[in-house]
C-alpha positions as CSV (number, residue, x, y, z in Angstrom):
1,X,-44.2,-105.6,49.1
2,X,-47.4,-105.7,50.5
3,X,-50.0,-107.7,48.7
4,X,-53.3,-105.7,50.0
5,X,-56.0,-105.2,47.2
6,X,-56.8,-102.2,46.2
7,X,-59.6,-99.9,47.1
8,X,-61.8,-99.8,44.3
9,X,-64.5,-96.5,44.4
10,X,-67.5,-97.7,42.6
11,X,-69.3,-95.1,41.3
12,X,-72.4,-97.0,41.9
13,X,-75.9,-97.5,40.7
14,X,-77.6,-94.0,40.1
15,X,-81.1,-95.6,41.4
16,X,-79.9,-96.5,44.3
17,X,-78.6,-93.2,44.8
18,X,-81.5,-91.4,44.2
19,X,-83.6,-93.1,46.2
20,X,-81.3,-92.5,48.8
21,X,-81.3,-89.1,48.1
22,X,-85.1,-89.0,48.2
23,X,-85.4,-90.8,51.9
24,X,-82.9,-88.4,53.0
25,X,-84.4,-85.3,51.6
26,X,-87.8,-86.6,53.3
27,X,-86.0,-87.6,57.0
28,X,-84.9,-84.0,57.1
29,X,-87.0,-81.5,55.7
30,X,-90.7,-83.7,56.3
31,X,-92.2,-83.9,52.6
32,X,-91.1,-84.8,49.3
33,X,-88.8,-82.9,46.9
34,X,-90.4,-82.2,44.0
35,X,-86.6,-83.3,41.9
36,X,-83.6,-84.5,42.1
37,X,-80.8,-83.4,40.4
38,X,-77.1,-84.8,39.1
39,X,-73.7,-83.1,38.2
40,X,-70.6,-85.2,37.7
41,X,-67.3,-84.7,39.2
42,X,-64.4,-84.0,36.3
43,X,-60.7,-85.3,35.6
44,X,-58.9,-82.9,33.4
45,X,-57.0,-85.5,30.7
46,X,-54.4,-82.8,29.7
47,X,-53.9,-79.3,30.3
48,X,-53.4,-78.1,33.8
49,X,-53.8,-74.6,35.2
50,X,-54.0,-73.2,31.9
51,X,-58.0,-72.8,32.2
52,X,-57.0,-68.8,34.0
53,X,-54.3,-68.1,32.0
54,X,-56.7,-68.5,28.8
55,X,-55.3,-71.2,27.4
56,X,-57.4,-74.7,26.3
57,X,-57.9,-77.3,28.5
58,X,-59.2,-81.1,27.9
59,X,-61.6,-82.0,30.5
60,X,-63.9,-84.7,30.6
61,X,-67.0,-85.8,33.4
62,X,-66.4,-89.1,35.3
63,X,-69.4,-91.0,36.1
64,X,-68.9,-90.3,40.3
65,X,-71.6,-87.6,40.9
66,X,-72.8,-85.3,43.5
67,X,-76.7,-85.4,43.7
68,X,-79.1,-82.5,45.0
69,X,-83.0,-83.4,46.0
70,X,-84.5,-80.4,46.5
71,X,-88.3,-78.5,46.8
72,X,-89.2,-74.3,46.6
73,X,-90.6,-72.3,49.2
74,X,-92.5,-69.2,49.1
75,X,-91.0,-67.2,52.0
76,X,-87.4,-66.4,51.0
77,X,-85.7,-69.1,53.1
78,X,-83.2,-71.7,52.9
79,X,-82.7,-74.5,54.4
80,X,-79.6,-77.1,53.5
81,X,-78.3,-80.4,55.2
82,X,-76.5,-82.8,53.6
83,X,-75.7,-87.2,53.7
84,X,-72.4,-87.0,54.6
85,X,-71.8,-83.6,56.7
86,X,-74.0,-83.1,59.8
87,X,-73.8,-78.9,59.6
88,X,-76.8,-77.9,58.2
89,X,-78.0,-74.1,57.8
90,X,-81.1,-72.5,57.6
91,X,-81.8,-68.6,56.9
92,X,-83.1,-65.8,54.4
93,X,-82.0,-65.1,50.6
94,X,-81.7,-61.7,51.9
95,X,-78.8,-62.1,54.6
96,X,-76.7,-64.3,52.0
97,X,-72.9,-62.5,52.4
98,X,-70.0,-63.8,51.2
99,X,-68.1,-65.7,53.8
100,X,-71.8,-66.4,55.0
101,X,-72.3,-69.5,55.9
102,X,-69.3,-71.2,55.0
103,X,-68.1,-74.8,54.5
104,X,-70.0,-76.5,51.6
105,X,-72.9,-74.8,53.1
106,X,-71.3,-71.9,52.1
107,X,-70.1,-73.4,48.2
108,X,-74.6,-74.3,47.7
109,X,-75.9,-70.5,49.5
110,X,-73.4,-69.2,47.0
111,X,-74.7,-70.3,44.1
112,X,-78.1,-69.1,45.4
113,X,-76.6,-65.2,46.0
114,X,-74.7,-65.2,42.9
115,X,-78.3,-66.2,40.9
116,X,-79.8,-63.4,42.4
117,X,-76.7,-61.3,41.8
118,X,-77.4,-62.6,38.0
119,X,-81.4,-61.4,38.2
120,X,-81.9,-64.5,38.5
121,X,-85.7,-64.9,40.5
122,X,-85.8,-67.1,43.6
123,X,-88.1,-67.5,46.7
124,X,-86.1,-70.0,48.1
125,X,-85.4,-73.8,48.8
126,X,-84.8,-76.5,50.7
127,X,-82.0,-78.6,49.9
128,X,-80.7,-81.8,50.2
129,X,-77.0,-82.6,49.2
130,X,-75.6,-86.3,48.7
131,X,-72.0,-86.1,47.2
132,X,-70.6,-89.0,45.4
133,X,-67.5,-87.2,44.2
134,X,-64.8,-87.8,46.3
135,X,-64.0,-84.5,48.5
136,X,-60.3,-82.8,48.3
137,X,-58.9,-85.6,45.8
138,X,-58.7,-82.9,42.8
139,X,-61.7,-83.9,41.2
140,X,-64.0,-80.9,41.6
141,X,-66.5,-82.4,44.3
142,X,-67.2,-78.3,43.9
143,X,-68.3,-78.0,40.9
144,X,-70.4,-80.7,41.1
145,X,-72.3,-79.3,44.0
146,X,-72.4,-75.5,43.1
147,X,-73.5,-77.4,39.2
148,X,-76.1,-79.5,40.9
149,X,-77.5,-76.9,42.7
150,X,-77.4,-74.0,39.8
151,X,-79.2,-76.2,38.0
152,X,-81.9,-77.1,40.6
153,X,-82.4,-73.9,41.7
154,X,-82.9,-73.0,38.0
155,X,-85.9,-75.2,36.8
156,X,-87.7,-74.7,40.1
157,X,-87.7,-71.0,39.2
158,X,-88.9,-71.8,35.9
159,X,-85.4,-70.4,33.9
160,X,-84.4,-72.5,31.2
161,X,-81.4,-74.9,31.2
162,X,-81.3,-76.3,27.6
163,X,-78.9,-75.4,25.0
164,X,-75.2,-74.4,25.0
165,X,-75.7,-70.5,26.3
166,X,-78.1,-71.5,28.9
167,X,-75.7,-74.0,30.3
168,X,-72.3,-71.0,30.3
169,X,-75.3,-68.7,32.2
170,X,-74.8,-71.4,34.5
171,X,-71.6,-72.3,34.6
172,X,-70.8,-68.4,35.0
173,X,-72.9,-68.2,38.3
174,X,-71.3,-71.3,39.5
175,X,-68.1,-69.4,39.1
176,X,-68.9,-66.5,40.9
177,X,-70.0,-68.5,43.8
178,X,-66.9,-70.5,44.0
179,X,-64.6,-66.8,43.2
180,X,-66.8,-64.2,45.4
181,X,-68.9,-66.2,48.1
182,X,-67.1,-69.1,49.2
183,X,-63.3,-67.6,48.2
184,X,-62.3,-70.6,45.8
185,X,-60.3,-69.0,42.6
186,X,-61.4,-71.6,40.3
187,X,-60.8,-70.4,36.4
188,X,-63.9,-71.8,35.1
189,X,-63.0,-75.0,33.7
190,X,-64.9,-77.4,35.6
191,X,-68.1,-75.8,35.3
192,X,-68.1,-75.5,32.1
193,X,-67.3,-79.5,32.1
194,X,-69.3,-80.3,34.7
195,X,-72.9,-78.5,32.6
196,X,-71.8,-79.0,29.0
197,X,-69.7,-82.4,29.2
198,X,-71.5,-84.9,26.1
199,X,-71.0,-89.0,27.6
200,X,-68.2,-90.4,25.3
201,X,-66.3,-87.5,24.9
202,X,-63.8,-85.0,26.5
203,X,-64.3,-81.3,26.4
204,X,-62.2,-79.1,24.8
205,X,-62.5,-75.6,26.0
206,X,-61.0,-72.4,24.9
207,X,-60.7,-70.8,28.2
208,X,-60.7,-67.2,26.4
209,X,-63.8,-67.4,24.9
210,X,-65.3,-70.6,26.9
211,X,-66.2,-71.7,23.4
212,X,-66.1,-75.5,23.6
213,X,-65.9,-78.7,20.6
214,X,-66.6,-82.4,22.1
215,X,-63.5,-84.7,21.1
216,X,-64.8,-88.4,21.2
217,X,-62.7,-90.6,23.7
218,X,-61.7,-93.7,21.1
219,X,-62.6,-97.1,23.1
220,X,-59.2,-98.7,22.9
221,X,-58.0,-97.8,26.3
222,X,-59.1,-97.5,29.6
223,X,-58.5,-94.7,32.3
224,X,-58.2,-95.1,35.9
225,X,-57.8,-92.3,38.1
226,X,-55.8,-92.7,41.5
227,X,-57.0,-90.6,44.5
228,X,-53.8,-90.5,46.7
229,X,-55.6,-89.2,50.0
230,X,-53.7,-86.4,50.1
231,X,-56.3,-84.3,50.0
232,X,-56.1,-80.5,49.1
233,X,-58.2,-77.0,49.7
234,X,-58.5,-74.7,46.5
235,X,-58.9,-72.1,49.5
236,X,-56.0,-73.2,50.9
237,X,-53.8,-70.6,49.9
238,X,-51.4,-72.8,47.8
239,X,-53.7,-73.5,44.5
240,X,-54.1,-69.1,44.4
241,X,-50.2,-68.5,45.1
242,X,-49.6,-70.6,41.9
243,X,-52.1,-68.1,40.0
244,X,-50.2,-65.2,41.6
245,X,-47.1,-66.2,39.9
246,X,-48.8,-66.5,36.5
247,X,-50.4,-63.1,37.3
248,X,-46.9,-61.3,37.8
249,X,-45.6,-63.7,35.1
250,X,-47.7,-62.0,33.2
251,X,-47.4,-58.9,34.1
252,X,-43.5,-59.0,33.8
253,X,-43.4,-60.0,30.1
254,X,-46.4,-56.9,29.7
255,X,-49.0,-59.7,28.1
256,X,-52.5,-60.3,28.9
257,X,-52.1,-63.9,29.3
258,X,-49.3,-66.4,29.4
259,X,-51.2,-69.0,27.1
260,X,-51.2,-66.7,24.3
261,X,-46.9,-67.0,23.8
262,X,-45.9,-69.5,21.3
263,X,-42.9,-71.8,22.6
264,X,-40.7,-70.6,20.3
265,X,-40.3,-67.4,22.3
266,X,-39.3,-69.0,25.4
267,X,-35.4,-68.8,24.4
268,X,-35.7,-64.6,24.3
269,X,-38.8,-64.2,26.9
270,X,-37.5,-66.4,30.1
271,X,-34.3,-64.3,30.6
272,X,-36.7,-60.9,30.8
273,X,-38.6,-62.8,34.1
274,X,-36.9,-61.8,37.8
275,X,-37.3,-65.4,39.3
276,X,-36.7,-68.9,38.5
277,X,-40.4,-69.6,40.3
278,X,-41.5,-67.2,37.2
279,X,-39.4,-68.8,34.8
280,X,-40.9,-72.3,35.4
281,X,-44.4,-71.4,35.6
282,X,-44.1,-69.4,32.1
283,X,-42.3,-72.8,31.0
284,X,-45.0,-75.2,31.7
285,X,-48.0,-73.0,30.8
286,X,-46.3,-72.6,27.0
287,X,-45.2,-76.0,26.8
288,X,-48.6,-77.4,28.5
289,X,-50.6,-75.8,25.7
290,X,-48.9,-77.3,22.8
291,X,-49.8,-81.0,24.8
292,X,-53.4,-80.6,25.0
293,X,-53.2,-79.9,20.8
294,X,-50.5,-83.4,20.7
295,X,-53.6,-84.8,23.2
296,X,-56.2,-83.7,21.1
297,X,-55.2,-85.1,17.8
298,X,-54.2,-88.5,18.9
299,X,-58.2,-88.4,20.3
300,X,-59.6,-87.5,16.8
301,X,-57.1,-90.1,15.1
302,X,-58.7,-92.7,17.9
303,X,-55.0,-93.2,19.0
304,X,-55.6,-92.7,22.9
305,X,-53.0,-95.3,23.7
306,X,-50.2,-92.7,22.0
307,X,-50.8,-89.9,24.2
308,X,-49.3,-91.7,27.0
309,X,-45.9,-89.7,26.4
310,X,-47.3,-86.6,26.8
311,X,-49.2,-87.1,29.8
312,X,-46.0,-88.0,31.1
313,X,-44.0,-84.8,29.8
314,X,-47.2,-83.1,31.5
315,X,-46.3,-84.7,34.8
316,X,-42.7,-83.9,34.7
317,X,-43.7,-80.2,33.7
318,X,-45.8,-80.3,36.6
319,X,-43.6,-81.4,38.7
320,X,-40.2,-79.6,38.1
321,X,-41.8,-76.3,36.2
322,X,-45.2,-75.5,38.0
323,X,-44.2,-77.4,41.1
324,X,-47.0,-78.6,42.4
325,X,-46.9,-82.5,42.4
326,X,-46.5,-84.3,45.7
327,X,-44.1,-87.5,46.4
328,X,-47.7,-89.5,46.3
329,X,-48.3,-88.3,43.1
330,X,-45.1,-89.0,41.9
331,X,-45.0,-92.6,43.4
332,X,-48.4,-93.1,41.0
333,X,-47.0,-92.0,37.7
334,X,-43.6,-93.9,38.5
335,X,-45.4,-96.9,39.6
336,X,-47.9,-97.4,37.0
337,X,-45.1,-96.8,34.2
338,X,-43.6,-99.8,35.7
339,X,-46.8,-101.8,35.3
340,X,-47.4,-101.0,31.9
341,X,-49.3,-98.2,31.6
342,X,-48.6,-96.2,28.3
343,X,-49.1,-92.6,30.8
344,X,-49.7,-91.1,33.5
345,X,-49.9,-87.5,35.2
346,X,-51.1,-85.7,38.4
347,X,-54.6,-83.9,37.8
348,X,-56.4,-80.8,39.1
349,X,-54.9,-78.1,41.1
350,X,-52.1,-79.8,42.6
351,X,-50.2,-79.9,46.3
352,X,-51.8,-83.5,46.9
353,X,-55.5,-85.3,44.7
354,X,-55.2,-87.2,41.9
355,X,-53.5,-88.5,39.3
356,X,-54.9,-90.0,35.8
357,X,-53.5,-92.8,34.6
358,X,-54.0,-94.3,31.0
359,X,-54.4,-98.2,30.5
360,X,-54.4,-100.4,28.4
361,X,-57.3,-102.6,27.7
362,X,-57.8,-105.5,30.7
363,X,-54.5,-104.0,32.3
364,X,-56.6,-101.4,34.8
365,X,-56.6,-104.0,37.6
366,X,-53.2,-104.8,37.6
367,X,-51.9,-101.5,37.3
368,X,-54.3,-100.5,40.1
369,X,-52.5,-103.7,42.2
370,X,-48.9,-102.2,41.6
371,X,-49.8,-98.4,42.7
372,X,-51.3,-99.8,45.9
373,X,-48.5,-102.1,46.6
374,X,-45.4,-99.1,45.7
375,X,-47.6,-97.3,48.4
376,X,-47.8,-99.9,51.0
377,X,-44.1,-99.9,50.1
378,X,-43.2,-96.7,50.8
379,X,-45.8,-96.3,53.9
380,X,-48.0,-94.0,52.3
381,X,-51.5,-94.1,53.1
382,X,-53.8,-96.8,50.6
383,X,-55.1,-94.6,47.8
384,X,-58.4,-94.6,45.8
385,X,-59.3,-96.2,42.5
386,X,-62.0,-94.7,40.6
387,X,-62.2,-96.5,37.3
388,X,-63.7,-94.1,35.2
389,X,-65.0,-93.2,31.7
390,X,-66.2,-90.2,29.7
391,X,-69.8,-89.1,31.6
392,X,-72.6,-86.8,30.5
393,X,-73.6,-83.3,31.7
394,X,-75.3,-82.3,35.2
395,X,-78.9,-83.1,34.4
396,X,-82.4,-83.7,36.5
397,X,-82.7,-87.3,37.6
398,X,-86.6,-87.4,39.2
């Protein structure tokens, strides 16, 4: 087995990055901003695709975080450019379309339609984007630029951002970017993490009401979250087909949303669907509901360690329910099991990103060692290590 070290993705030191931010922000647009502003990215600990079929979900923000430098203008333009892409865009608030621009361009000039959608007033902006999120491993590099931006766009306009309601005004517009401009169905979960996350915690969301209660993350174990490189697209098609089938899931059993069964109808409600693809996704959204509440009171009991189990029952729901795990995902849970680690489980929307893995304390290195090696092993390409811990809201850095 190969004996490479792993690739560790340091989050970093926020100064640096804002300075960096800064110099870029002044190389391209030939002034100063007048802020810059943070979001994190997010890895959901338990509860997968239940966030649109109204069920609770167990996010929290990871210290990786996509930073926005930005100044208004006073004639209805935009312009955008960005550290790591070289397409850039430049035009009016008024010719914003859906579909128009597209790319991350599109994701940011959403967020700026949808605002004005909202009522929201603007007279424009130029915009600076330096993600530190990593980009199609499952950890919402999206929300944390449409987040960043929302809120930069807001204060420059003089709207408030303080306090719970202002924050789901946000997240809300953030949505409808992702939804209606850049065609990303995204159920709402990250960016309600991504604006209302509290450092230390995880966020448990009611993704009915989008009311939220912060569960602290007990210090007794540590989590490490594996990008496998096998990157996804929410707008890929695959990530929506999987919300199709809930949809006509749904629809089948004449319910408004599959998170509101109780597993003990299972037995006399999976005969009544057409398909096994409808059968399993039914399956895993009941049963994945009834792990976030085994999640969330091992977190209030500061027993993180004892939720390893069920992250594992998560992954294997995942994986022969909802089918949407990937042999790379697989080969992390499997591999980090073997290491020691008390649980594991593939995170976000599936079909390739990121899997969560829980540690226990000191053991993150050596369990990072073995998933690196099983890949090597099975000549998949070196993955990721983000070693990560509960993070705080997006916020204004400068």
């Amino acid at each position: 087995m190969s004996t490479a070290a792993p690739d560790w993705v340091d989050a970093g030191d926020s100064r640096d990055h804002r300075a960096d931010a800064q110099q870029a922000f002044t190389a391209a647009f030939d002034t100063e901003p007048e802020g810059i502003w943070s979001a994190p990215g997010r890895v959901n600990l338990i509860g997968e695709h239940l966030d649109y079929n109204g069920g609770p979900v167990l996010p929290l923000a990871i210290d990786h975080r996509t930073l926005v430098a930005a100044s208004p203008r006073s004639d209805g333009r935009i312009r955008m450019a960005s550290r790591q892409d070289a397409a850039t865009w430049e035009g009016s608030l008024a010719e914003l379309r859906p579909g128009r621009p597209t790319g991350w361009c599109g994701y940011a000039a959403g967020v700026l339609w949808a605002a004005r959608e909202a009522g929201r007033p603007l007279s424009g902006l130029n915009l600076l984007v330096d993600g530190r999120v990593p980009v199609g491993g499952g950890l919402s590099s999206s929300a944390a630029l449409t987040c960043a931006v929302a809120l930069a766009a807001a204060q420059l306009s003089g709207s408030g951002v303080s306090g719970d309601d202002a924050r789901r005004e946000l997240a809300a517009i953030c949505v409808r970017a992702e939804n209606d401009f850049a065609g990303a169905p995204t159920g709402g979960m990250d960016q309600a993490v991504v604006l209302r996350a509290l450092a230390g915690h995880a966020l448990l969301l009611d993704c009915t009401t989008f009311d939220a209660e912060q569960v602290p993350v007990p210090h007794v174990g540590e989590l490490l979250v594996v990008d496998t490189r096998g990157h996804h697209e929410l707008t890929d098609g695959q990530y929506g087909g999987r919300r199709a089938a809930c949809e006509r899931a749904a629809q089948e059993l004449d319910v408004p949303r599959l998170a509101g069964l109780d597993v003990t109808q299972l037995p006399g409600l999976l005969p009544r669907l057409s398909d096994d693809e409808l059968r399993g996704v039914v399956r895993h959204v009941v049963t994945e509901v009834q792990r976030v509440g085994a999640v969330v009171s091992h977190l209030r009991e500061g027993r993180l360690l004892e939720a390893g189990p069920t992250l594992l029952e998560s992954h294997a729901s995942m994986r022969d329910d909802f089918v949407i795990s990937t042999p790379e995902l697989d080969l992390v849970v499997e591999a980090a099991v073997a290491a020691g680690a008390p649980g594991a489980r593939m995170t976000g929307g599936g079909f390739g990103g990121s899997a969560v893995v829980l540690c226990r304390p000191g053991d993150r290195p050596a369990v990072a060692a073995a998933i690196t090696g099983a890949f090597a092993a099975a000549g998949f390409a070196t993955p990721g290590m983000l070693p990560v811990q509960a993070s705080g809201a997006a916020a204004r850095m400068a």
